[in-house]
N, C-alpha and C positions, 0 to 999 in steps of 0.2 A: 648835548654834551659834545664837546670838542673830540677829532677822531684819535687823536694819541691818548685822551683820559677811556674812551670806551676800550681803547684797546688794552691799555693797563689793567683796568676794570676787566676784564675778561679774562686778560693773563690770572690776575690774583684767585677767579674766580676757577680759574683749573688746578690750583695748587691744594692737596689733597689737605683733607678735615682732619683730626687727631691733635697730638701734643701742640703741633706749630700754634695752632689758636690760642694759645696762652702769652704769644708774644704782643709785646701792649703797640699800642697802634702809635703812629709816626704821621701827621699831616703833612705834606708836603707840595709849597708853592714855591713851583719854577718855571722853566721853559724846558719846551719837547727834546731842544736836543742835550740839555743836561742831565734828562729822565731819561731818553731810549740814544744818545749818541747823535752824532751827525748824517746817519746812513737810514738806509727806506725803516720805516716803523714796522711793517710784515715782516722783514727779515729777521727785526728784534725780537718780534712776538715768536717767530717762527725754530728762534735761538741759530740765526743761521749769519748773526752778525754779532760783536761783543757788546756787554752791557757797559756802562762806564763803569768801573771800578770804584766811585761812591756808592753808589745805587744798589751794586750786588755786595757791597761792605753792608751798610744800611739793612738791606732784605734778610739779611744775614739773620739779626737779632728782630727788627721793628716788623709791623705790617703796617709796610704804607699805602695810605688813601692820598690821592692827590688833588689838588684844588684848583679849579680853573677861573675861581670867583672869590673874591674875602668879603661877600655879604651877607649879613647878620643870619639868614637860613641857612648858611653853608656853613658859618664859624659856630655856629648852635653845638654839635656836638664835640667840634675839637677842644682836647684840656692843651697837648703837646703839641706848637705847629714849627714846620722847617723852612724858613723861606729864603730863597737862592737866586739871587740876582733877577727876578722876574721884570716883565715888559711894563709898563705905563700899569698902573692901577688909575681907576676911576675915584673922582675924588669923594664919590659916597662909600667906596673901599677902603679908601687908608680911613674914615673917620669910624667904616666899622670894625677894622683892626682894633683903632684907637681905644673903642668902645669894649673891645672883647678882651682888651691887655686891661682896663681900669675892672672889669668885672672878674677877675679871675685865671685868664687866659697864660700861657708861659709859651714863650716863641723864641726862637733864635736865629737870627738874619744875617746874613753876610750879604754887604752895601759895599761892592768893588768899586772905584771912583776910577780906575784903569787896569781893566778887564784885560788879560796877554791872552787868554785862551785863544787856539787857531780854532776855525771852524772847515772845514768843507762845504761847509752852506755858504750863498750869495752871503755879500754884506747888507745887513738891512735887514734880513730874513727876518722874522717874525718867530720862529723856531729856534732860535738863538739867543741866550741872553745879551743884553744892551751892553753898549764897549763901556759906559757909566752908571753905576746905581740909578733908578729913579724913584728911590723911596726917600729922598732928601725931606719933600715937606711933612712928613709922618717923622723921621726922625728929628728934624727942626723945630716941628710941635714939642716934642719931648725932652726939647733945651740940649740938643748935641749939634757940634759943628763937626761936618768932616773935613779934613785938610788933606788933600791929595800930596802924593812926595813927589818933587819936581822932579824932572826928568833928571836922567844920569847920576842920583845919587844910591851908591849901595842896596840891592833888595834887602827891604827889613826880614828881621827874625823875629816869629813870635814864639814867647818860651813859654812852653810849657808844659806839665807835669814829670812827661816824658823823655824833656830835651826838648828844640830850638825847631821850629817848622819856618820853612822860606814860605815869604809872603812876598812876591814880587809885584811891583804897580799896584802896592796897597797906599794907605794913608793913615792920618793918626784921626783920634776925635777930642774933641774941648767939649766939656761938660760946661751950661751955663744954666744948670737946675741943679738943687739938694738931692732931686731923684733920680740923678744919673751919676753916677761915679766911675769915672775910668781907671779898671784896673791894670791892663797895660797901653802901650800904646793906640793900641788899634781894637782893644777890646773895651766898650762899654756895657754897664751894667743898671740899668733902670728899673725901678721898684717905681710903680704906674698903679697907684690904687691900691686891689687886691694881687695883682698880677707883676711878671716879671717881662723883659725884655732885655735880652744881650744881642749887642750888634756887632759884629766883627766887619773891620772895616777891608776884604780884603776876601775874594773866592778864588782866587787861582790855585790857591792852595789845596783847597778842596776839591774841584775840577778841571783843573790843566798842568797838576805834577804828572811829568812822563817819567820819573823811574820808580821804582817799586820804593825804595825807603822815602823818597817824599812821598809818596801816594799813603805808606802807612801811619806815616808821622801826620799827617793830615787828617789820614782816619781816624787816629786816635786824641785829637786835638779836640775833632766833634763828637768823638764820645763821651769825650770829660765834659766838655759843654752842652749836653746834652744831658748825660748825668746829672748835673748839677743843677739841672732846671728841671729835672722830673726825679729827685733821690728815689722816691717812690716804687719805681719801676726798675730799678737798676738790677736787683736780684732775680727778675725776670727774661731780663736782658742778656745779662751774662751766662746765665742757665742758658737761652737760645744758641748764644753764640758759640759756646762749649761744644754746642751739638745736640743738645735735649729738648726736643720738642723745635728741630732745624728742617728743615724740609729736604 
């Protein structure tokens, strides 16, 4: 096990037993510095550095378990997975995504085609999500194109529930399957077998707003899309986040 998931895995395992264990569990595949920030991992563990502002939005309601692998024993027991701009998958990964989204699986991806987050890490880092999605040929299988917005035009707005969320250096997507339908620009929706896939073409939103009303307009953009791919859980969730059974 990679040393940022033991150390998560550790963290989780100090947060005390009681009401919180009712909160329904959140899979979660990214990179290290979108889960513990761009500064040393001990300091995070140690809470002597900030968590990003998704992450402790997230912990909030969910318990997450994170995934350093998308292979057929690791997607075994996730129903809800969250995946965020992650590094190169191996190509027997994306086919056992593919595999766990036609059996059942519900996931939700944000595929950045121009990434603005700053980082504090080298460029390259490995601890960093990639400056472009690299889940094209998994989302290409599933008959979606992504169209990147060329430079210099307008950051789009993606609306929703709530009001208008900035999406900067996002892009739109073209449906060329029955099983995908785009319901806004940069949001698609695929019904894959038994299972669901929504791709949002666009993470900045979600981890690189620096003021608080984007940061919450963003939170609550993945909660509705999240919502809406696990109804199921929602009255659990909301009880969490009120504060009942919150850590």
């Amino acid at each position: 096990m990679k040393q940022w998931l033991l150390a998560a895995a550790l963290l989780a395992g100090c947060a005390p037993s009681g009401p919180s264990t009712e909160r329904p569990t959140l899979h979660l595949l990214t990179t290290p510095s979108v889960y513990w920030g761009g500064g040393d991992i001990a300091s995070a563990v140690q809470g002597k550095t900030e968590r990003p502002p998704l992450i402790g939005h997230l912990e909030s309601a969910w318990r997450i378990v994170l995934l350093d692998i998308a292979r057929p024993g690791q997607l075994k027991p996730v129903s809800l997975l969250f995946i965020v701009q992650p590094q190169a998958l191996a190509p027997d990964e994306l086919v056992a995504l593919d595999d766990w989204v036609r059996a059942g699986g519900h996931v939700l991806i944000l595929a950045d085609p121009d990434l603005r987050q700053s980082s504090s890490l080298p460029k390259g880092d490995a601890r960093q999500p990639p400056p472009s999605t690299l889940l094209l040929p998994l989302l290409t299988h599933w008959g979606l194109t992504l169209i990147p917005d060329p430079p210099g035009v307008p950051r789009r707005m993606i609306r929703s529930a709530d009001g208008l969320v900035p999406a900067p250096g996002s892009g739109r997507w073209i449906s060329q399957s029955r099983d995908c339908t785009v319901t806004a620009a940069v949001i698609a929706r695929c019904t894959l077998g038994k299972g669901v896939a929504v791709s949002v073409a666009d993470a900045d939103f979600a981890i690189s707003a620096k003021d608080s009303a984007a940061q919450e307009a963003g939170q609550r953009l993945i909660d509705q899309l999240l919502e809406d791919l696990g109804p199921d859980q929602r009255r659990t969730k909301e009880e969490n986040r009120d504060g009942k059974g919150r850590i």
